[in-house]
Every structure is written in C-alpha cells, then in structure tokens.
ROMARKOL-726127 format. One record per residue (C-alpha): residue number from 1; residue in one letter; x, y, z. Coordinates in Angstrom, 3 decimals, decimal comma. Layout:
N
REC   k r        u        v        w
REC NUM a        X        Y        Z
...
***
This chain:
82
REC   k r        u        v        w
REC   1 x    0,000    0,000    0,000
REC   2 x    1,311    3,556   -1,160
REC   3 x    2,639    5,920    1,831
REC   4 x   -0,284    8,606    1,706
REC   5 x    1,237   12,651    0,729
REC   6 x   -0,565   15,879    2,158
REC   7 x   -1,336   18,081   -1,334
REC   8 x   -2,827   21,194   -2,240
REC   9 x   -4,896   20,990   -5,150
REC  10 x   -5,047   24,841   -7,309
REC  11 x   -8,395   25,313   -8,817
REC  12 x   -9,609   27,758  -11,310
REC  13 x  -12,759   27,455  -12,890
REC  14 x  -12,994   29,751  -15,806
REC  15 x  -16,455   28,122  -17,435
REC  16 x  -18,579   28,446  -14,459
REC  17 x  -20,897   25,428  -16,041
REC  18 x  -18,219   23,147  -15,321
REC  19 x  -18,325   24,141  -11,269
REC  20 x  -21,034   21,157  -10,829
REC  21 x  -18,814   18,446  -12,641
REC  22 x  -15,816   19,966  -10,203
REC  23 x  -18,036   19,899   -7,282
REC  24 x  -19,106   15,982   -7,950
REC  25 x  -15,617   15,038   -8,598
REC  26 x  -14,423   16,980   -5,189
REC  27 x  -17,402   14,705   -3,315
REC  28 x  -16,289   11,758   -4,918
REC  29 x  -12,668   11,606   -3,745
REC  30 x  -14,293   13,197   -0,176
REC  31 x  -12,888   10,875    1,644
REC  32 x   -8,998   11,916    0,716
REC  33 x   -9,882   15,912    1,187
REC  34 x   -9,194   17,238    4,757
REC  35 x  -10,852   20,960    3,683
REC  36 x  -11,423   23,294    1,020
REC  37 x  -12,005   26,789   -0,077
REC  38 x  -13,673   28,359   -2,667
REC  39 x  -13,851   31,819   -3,886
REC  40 x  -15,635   33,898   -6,887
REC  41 x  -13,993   36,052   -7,997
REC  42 x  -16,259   38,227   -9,760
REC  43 x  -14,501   40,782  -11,042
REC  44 x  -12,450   37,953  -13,239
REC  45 x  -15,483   36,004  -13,784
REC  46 x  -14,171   32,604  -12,168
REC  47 x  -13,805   30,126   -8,955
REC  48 x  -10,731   29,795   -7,704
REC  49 x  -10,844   26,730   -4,971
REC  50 x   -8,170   25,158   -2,834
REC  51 x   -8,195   21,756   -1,516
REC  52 x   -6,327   20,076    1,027
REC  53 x   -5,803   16,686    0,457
REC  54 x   -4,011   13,310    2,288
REC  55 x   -3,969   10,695   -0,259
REC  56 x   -1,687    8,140   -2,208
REC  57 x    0,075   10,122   -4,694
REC  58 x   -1,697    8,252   -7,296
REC  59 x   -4,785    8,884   -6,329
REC  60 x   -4,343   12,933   -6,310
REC  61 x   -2,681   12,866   -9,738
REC  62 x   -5,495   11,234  -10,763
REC  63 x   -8,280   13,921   -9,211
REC  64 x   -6,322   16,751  -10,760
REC  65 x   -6,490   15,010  -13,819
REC  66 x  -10,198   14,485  -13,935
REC  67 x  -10,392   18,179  -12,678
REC  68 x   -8,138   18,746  -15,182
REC  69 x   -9,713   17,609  -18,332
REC  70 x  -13,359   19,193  -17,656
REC  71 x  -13,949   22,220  -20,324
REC  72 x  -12,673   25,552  -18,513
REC  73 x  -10,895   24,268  -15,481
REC  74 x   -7,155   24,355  -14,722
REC  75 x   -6,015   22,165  -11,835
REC  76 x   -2,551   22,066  -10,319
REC  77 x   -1,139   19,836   -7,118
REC  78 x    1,451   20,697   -4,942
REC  79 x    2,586   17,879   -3,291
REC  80 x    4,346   18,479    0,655
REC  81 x    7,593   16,923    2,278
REC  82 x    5,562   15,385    4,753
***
C-alpha cells in the first residue's frame, strides 16, 4: 500500500458550467480531502478553490487530472515533504 502525501490541489474554474462536474468530482474523492475553499472572484469572472488533500500520490494525480480535463478548469497539485 502507497505511503499517503498531504497536497494542495489549485483550482480555477474559468467556465462556471463546469463548477457542478468539479463539485461531484471533489465529493467523490471526499474521503482523501481534509478541507477546502472556494472563492468567486467576480470581477475575473471565475472560482478559484483550494483543496487540502491526504492521499496516495496516485490517487491525487489522478483527481487533478479528472479536474483537469473538464472544459474551462485548470487544476494544479502541490505535493508536501511530509
């Protein structure tokens, strides 16, 4: 069994239909997030959401993929040292 790494996941959701698909895919991998944040920025027009995470490193490269891939959305992971 994989060692489990603490991650932030980077979230920008530029096509505001997509937030429900991000949202579903967030609640499906719940049990791996310890919190998140999300704020609109308005004045941009998009979401920009934070997640912190404490899962095998496989399975948070493959959320940010899936977050990834959805039209308008840009995902990133930073991975800790710990």
């Amino acid at each position: 069994m994989e060692d489990n790494r603490l991650a932030v996941i980077s979230i920008i959701v530029h096509d505001l239909s997509s937030a429900a698909q991000v949202n579903a895919l967030l609640s499906e991998y719940g049990d791996f997030i310890a919190g998140r944040m999300g704020v609109p920025y308005r004045q941009k027009g998009v979401s920009v959401i934070c997640v912190v995470a404490d899962a095998p490193a496989d399975v948070l490269n493959r959320l940010t993929g899936r977050i990834g891939a959805l039209s308008g959305v840009t995902a990133k992971t930073l991975f800790g040292k710990i």
